[in-house]
C-alpha positions as CSV (number, residue, x, y, z in Angstrom):
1,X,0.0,0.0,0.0
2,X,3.1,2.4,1.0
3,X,4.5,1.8,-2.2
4,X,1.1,2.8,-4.0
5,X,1.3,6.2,-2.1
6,X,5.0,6.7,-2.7
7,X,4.4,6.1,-6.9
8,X,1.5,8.7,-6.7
9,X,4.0,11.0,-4.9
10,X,6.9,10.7,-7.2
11,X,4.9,10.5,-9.9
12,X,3.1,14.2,-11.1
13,X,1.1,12.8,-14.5
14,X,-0.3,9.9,-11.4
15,X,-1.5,12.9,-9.6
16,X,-3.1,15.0,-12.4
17,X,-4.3,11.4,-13.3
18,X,-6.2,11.8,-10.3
19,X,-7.2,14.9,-10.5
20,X,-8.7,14.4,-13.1
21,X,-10.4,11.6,-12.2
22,X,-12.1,13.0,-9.4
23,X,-13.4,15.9,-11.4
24,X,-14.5,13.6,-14.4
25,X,-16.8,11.8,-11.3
26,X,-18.8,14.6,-10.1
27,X,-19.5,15.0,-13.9
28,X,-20.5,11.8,-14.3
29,X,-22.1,10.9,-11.1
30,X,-24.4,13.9,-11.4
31,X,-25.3,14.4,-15.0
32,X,-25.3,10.6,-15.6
33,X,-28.4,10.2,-13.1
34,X,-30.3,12.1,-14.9
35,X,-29.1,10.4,-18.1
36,X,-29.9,6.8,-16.3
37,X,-33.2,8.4,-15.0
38,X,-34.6,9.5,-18.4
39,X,-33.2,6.8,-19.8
40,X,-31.3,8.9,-22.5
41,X,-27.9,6.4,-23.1
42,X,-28.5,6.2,-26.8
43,X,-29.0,10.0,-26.9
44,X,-25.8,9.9,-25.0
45,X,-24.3,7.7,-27.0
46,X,-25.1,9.7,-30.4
47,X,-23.7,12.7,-28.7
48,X,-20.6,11.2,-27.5
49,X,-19.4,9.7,-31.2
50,X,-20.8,13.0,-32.9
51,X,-18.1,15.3,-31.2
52,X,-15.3,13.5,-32.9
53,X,-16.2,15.3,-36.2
54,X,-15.4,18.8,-33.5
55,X,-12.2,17.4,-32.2
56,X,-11.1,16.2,-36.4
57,X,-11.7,19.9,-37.3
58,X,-10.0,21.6,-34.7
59,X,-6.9,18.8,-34.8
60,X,-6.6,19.3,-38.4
61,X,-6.8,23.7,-37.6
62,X,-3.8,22.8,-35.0
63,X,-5.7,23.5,-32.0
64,X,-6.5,21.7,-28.9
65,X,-9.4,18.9,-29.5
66,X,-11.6,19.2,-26.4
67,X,-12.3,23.1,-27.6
68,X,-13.4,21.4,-30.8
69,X,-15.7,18.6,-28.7
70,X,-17.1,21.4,-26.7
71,X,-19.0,23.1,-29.4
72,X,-20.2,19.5,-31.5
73,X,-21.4,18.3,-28.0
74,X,-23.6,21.5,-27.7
75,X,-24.5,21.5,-31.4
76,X,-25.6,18.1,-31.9
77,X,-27.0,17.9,-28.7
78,X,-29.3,20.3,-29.3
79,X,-29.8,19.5,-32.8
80,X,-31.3,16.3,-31.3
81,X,-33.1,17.9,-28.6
82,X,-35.3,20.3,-31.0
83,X,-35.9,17.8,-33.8
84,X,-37.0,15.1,-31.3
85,X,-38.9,17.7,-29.4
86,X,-40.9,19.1,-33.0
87,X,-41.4,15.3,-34.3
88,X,-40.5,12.4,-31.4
89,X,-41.0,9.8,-34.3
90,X,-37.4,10.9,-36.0
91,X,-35.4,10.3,-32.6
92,X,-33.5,7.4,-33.3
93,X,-33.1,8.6,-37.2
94,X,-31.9,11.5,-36.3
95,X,-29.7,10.2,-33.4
96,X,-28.4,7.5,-36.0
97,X,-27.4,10.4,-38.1
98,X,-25.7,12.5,-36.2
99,X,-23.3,9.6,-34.6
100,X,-22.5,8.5,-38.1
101,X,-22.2,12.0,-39.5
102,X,-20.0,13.4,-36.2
103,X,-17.7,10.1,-36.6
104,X,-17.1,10.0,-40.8
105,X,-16.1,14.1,-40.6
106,X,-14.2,13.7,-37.8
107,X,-12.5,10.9,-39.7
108,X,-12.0,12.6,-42.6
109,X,-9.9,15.6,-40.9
110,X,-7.8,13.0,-39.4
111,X,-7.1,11.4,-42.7
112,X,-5.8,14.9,-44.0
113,X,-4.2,16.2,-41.2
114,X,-0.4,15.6,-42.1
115,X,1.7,13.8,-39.6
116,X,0.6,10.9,-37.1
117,X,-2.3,11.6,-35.7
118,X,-1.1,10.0,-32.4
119,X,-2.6,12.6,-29.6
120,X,-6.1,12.5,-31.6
121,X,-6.0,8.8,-31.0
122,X,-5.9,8.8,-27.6
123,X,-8.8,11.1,-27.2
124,X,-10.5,8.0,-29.3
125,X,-9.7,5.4,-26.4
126,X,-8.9,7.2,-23.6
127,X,-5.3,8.1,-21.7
128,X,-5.9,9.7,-18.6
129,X,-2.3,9.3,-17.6
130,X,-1.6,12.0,-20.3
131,X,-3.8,14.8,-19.2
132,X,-2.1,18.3,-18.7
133,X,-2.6,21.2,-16.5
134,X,-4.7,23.2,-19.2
135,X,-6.9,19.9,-19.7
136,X,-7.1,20.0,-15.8
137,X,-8.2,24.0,-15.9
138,X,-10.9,22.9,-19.1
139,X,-12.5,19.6,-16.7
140,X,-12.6,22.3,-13.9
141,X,-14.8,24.8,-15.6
142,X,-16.8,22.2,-17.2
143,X,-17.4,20.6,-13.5
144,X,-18.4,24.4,-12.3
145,X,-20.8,25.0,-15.2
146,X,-22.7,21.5,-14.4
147,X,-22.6,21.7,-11.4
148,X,-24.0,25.2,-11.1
149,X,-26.6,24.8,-13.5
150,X,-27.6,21.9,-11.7
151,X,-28.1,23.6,-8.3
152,X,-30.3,26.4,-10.0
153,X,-32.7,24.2,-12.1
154,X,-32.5,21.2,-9.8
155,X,-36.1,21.2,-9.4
156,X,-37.4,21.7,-13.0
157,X,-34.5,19.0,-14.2
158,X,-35.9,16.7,-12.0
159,X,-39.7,17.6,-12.8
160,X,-38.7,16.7,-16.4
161,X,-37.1,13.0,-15.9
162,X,-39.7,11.9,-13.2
163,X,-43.3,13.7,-15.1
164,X,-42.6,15.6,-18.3
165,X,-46.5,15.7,-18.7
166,X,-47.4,16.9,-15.3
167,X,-44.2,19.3,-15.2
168,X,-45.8,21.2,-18.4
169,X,-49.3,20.7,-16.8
170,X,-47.9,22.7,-13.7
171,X,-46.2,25.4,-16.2
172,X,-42.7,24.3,-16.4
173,X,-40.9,25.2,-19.1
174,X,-40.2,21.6,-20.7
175,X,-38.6,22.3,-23.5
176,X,-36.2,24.6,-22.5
177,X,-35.2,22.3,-19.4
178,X,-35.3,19.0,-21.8
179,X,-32.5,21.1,-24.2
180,X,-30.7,22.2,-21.2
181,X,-30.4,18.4,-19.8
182,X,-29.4,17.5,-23.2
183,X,-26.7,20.3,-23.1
184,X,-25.3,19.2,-19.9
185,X,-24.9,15.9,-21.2
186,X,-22.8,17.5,-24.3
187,X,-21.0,19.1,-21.4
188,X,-20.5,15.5,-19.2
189,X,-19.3,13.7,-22.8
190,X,-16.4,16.5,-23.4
191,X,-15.4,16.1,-19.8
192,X,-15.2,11.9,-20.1
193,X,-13.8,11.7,-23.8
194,X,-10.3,12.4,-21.7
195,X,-10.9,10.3,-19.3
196,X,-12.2,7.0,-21.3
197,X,-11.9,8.2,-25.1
198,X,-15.1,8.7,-27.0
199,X,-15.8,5.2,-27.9
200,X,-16.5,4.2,-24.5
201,X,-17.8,7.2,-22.8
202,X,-21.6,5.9,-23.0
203,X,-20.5,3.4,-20.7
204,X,-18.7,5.4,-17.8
205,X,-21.2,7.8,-18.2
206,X,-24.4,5.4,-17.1
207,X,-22.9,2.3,-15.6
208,X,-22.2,4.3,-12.3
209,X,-25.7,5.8,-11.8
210,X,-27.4,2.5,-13.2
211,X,-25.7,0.5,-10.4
212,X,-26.5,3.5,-7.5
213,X,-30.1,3.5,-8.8
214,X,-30.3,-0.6,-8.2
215,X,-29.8,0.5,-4.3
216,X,-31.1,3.5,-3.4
217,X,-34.0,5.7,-4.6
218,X,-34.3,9.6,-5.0
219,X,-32.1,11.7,-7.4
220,X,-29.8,13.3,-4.9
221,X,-29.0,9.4,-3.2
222,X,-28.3,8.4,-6.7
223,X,-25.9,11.4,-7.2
224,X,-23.9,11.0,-4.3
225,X,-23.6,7.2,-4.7
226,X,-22.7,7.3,-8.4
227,X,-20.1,10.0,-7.9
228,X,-18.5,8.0,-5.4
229,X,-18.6,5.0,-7.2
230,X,-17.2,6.5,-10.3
231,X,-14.2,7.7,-8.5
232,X,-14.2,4.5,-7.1
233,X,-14.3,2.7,-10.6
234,X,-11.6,5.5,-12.2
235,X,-8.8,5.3,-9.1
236,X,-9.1,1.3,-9.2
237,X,-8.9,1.4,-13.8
238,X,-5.4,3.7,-13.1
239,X,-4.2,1.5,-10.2
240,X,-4.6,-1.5,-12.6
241,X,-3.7,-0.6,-15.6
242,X,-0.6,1.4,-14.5
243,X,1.5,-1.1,-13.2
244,X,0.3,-4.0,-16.3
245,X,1.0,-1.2,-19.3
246,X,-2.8,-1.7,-20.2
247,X,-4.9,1.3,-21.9
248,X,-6.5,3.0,-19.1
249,X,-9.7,3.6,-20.7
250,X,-10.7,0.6,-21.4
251,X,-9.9,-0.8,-18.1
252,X,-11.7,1.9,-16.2
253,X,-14.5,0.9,-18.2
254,X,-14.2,-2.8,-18.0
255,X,-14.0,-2.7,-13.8
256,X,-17.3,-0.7,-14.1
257,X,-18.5,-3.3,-16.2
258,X,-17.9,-5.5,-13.6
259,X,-18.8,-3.9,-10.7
260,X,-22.2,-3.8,-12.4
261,X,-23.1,-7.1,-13.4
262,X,-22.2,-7.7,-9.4
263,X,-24.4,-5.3,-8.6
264,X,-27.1,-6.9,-10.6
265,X,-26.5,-10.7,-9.9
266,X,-26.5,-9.5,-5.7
267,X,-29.7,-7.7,-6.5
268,X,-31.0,-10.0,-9.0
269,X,-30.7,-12.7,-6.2
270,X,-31.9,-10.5,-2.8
């Protein structure tokens, strides 16, 4: 255990590593409750594979990827939000389009960027161990934004995953609260693409919550126990995959897998 400690201390990426991990949880443990709540993974999931055609464009400009992520995430998030919302029928079309269109642009800017596109690849899969100061600064305004939007519509956000009917019965503003879930989940995706890469952020993203909804009920509960447990899940993929030389993403991801179908087979059986 000692020598764990002593590695984490001689060791500054470990720490930002970390760092980053724990911010890239309250992201996840908050914003993916409400995902796991409305039951919006493959709206997740679209938004997630369309920011790679953001992160091509600015790679292939020479600029940093996650300011490319940050506007796709918003743009096809709400792209999805006000067609679905005009014509619900279209969802998964549109959905479907978006993840194919985001993934074959963002392609096609890799393919004619010159050079290696090494650093763009690792935004693909996941390498926490490689995240810098500035993408520390970027996960740290992110976290503020969710997490202060959250506390002000907390309410309203919760009135729209639990009763969207009754919310707009009772004069909620639905629609503006459904785009502005959607927009914190383009927010949440941006934050996890560093953490897990974009192929496997649907899973980090609802896994956590999914398993804290199995054992406790109420939004704030599932919150707190799937921020926890994503930490949890993150700090156990690094300790891993560190010593072994295995990609971090993926192993963050498969001990959540894990940890969930425990979770499910101990419920399953109680």
């Amino acid at each position: 255990m000692t020598e764990i400690f002593d590695t984490v201390l001689d060791n500054s990426f470990l720490q930002r590593a970390l760092l980053a991990g724990l911010l890239a949880s309250f992201a996840c443990g908050i914003t993916g409750s409400y995902v796991v709540v409305k039951r919006m993974s493959f709206i997740s999931g679209g938004i997630a594979h369309g920011v790679l055609g953001g992160m091509g464009i600015a790679y292939f400009l020479g600029g940093n990827p996650l300011l490319g992520a940050i506007p796709a995430a918003l743009l096809f998030g709400l792209l999805i939000g006000i067609i679905t919302l005009r014509e619900t029928s279209y969802q998964d079309t549109v959905i479907g389009a978006v993840w194919a269109i985001g993934m074959a642009v963002g392609i096609i800017f890799i393919y004619k960027t010159p050079g290696y596109a090494a650093n763009l690849f690792s935004y693909l899969f996941g390498n926490i161990l490689m995240v810098g100061w500035p993408d520390i600064w970027m996960l740290l305004i992110l976290n503020a934004i969710i997490i202060t939007v959250v506390l002000l519509f907390y309410k309203g956000l919760l009135a729209v995953c639990f009763d969207a009917e009754f919310a707009r019965v009772q004069g909620v503003s639905v629609k503006f609260l459904y785009l502005l879930l959607l927009s914190l989940v383009a927010l949440t995706v941006v934050v996890l693409v560093k953490v897990v890469g974009v192929i496997l952020v649907i899973a980090l993203l609802t896994l956590p919550a999914s398993i804290a909804r199995q054992w406790v009920e109420g939004l704030r509960k599932i919150m707190l126990i799937a921020t926890a447990a994503s930490l949890l899940f993150i700090v156990t993929g690094i300790a891993v995959s560190y010593p072994y030389d295995l990609p971090v993403g993926a192993t963050v991801v498969l001990v959540t897998g894990v940890f969930f179908l425990i979770s499910t087979a101990v419920k399953t059986v109680r």
